[in-house]
N, C-alpha and C positions, 0 to 999 in steps of 0.2 A: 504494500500500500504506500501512494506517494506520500510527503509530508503534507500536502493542502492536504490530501484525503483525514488523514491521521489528525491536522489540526480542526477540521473541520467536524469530523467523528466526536474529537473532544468538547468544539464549542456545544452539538448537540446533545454531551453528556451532561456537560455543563447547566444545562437547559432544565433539563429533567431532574438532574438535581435539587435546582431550585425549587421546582415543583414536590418534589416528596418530603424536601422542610414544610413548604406550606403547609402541604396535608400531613404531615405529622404534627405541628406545633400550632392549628387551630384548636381551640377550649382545650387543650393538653397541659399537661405538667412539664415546662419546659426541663426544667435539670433533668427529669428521668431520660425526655427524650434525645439531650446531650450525652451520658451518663452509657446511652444503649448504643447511639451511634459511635463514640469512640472505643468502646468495646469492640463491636463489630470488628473495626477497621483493627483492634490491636491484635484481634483474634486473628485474624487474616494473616499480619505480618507476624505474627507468632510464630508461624507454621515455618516458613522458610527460616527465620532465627533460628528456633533451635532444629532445624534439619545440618542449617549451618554449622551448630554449635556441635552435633554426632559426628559428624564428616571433621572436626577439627579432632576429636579423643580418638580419631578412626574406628568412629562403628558404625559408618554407612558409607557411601564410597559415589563421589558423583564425577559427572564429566571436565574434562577441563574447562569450559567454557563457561562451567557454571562459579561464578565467583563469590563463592559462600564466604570466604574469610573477610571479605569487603562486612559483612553484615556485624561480623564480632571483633573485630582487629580498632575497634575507637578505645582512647585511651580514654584515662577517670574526668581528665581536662573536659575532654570532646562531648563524653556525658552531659555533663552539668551544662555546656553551650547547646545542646540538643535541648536538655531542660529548661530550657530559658525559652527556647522557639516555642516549646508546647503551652509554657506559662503565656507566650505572646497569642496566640493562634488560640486558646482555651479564652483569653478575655476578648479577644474577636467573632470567635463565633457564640461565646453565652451574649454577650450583647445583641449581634443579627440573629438570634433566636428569638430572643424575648421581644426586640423590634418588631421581626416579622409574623410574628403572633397575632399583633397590635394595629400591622398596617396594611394596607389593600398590596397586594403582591407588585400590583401593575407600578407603586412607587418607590416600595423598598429596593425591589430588583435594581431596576435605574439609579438609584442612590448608591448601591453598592459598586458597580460599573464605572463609576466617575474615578475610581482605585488611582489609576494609572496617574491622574491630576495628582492626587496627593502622594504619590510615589513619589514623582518630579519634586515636587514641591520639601519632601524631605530629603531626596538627596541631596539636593539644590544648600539647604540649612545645614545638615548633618556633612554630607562628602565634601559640599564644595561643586557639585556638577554645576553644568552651566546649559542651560535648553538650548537647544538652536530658534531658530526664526521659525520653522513648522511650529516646533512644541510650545513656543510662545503662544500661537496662533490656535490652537489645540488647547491651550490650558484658557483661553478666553474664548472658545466655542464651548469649552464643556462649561465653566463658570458660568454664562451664558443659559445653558441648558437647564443647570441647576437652580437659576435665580428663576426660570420659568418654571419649572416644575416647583416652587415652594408657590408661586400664585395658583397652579392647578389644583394644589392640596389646598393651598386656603378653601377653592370652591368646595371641598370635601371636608371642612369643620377642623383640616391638620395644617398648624400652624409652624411653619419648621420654625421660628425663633423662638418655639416657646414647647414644642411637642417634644415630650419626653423620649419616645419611642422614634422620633424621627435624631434628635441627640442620639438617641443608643447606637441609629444606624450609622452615622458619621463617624461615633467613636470606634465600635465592629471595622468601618474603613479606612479609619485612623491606622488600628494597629494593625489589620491586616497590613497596610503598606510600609506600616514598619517592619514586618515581619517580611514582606518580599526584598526589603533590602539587608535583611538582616540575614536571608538565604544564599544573599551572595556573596556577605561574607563568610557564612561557613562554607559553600561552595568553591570559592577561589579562593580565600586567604588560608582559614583551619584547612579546606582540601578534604572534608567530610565527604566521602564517595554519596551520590544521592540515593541510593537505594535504601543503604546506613542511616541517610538523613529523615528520609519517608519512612522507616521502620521503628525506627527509635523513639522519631516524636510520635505516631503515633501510640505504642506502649507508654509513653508517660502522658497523654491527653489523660487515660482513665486514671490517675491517682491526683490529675489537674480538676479530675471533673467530679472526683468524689466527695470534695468536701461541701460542693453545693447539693449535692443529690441526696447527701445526709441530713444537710438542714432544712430539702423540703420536705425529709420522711420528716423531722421534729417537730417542725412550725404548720406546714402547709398543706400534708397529704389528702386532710381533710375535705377543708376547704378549695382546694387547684386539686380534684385528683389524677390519678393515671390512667391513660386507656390507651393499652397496647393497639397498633396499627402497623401492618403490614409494610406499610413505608418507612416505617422507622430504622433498619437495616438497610435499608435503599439507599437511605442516604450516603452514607460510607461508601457504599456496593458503587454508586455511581461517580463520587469523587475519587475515588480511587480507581475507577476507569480512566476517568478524564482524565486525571493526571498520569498515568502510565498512555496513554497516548499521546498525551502531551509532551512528555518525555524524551519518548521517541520519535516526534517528527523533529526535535529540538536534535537528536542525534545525528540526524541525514545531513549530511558535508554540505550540502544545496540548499539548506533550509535556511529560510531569509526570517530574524525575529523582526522585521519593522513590519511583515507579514502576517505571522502569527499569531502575532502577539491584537491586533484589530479583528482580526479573524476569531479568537477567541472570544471576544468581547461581542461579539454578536449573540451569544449565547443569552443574551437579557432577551432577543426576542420569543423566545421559546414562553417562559415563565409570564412576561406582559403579555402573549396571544393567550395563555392559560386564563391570567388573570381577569380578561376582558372575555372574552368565550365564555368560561363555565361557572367563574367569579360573578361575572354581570357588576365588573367594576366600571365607575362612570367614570364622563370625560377624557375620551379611550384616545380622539382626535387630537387634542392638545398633547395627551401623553403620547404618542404615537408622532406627534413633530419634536418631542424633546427626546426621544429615545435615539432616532435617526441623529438628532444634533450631538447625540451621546457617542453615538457611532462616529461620526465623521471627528468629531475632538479625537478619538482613539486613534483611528489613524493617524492623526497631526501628529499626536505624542509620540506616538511609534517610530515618527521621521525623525533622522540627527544630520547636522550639517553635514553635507558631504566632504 
């Protein structure tokens, strides 16, 4: 499969993804439904860890191409900097959970999409990077976007300079975009193999996510209870597709990220057709010219001087 194919498969998982948050975190017990998804996903990479971990004491025997010692070979250092991404990624997504509980899909999704602007925008404070003339252009089509989308939500009673839940989202995109720059450092500087990196953090999301999931069994189980749904697994089940496809079109020698990386970002369409479709969320028109303006900023961003 080509790399468009591969990115394109992932923007689509991407999609669906969105969608099985929603339908698991309406009237739900958000921490259980955090709590189940990073299970899932630790459960999964469980499997090849310790297959990893036999083939190293040699009591199971794999090929060479299989590079298991990549999965256990991180020093006590490299731990605790893994540990840190889950602590980042764990208050990213309990906020976009608890957000997207609260808010019509067709707004959150597009809030969250805007990523790439505050990516910029913190390496820019934090590195030092410097945008080119596109991503300038790009960061004031998506600002843009976003000051229109906060008048659509006015006409829906959600006031972004004052809605709690629309805060939640910003801050969920906050640190997710700290944590996407935070993946290049362990990428390129630590030299974290990424398999190691997607393995690790996900077994520490479940001891990030347990101390909330206790406090809703004490305080809240009652009151917010829990109702198991079939999506709830999905969730994980699909980010963790998208990202191993993602992965791999990012490995093809050809693969252009100022491509990709917009291409990904199309994946808000999926979850806003959901959310206007079967949601019967209003003001689909207005939301549907800030999406596309969502999209085209992405692109911008994705362009660097030449």
């Amino acid at each position: 499969m080509s790399w468009i194919a591969l990115t394109l498969t992932s923007a689509v998982l991407l999609g669906i993804y969105d969608i099985a948050k929603k339908q698991s975190v309406r009237g739900n017990a958000v921490p259980i439904v955090l709590l189940c998804n990073v299970a899932t996903a630790a459960a999964i990479w469980l499997i090849p860890v310790v297959v990893a971990g036999l083939a190293n004491i040699g009591w199971v025997t794999l090929s060479a191409d299989w590079h298991s010692q990549q999965l256990i070979s991180l020093s006590l250092r490299e731990h605790g900097l893994v540990l840190l991404k889950s602590v980042l990624v764990g208050c990213s997504w309990t906020t976009a959970f608890f957000a997207l509980k609260h808010l019509p899909i067709s707004i959150a999704a597009p809030i969250r999409a805007t990523s790439p602007l505050w990516t910029i925008a913190l390496a820019v404070l934090v590195m030092g990077e410097r945008p080119s003339g596109p991503q300038w252009l790009g960061i004031a089509v998506v600002l843009t976007a976003f000051v229109v989308f906060s008048l659509v939500g006015a006409k829906e009673g959600i006031h972004f300079h004052r809605d709690r839940w629309v805060l939640l989202t910003i801050i969920a995109t906050l640190t997710g975009s700290a944590s996407a720059l935070y993946d290049k450092f362990l990428l390129q500087q630590v030299a974290i193999p990424p398999a190691a990196l997607q393995a690790w953090f996900s077994v520490y999301l479940v001891p990030v996510m347990l101390p909330l999931a206790v406090r809703w069994y004490v305080r809240d189980r009652t009151s917010v209870p829990f109702e198991w749904r079939p999506t709830i697994p999905l969730i994980a089940i699909f980010l963790l597709a998208a990202d191993f496809t993602y992965f791999h079109a990012l490995a093809d020698p050809e693969a252009l990220v100022a491509i990709i990386s917009p291409i990904r970002r199309t994946s808000i369409v999926i979850p806003f057709a959901y959310g206007i479709v079967h949601l019967s969320e209003a003001n689909w028109r207005l939301k549907a010219a800030c999406v596309a303006a969502t999209l085209v900023g992405a692109v911008l961003l994705s362009l660097t001087a030449a």
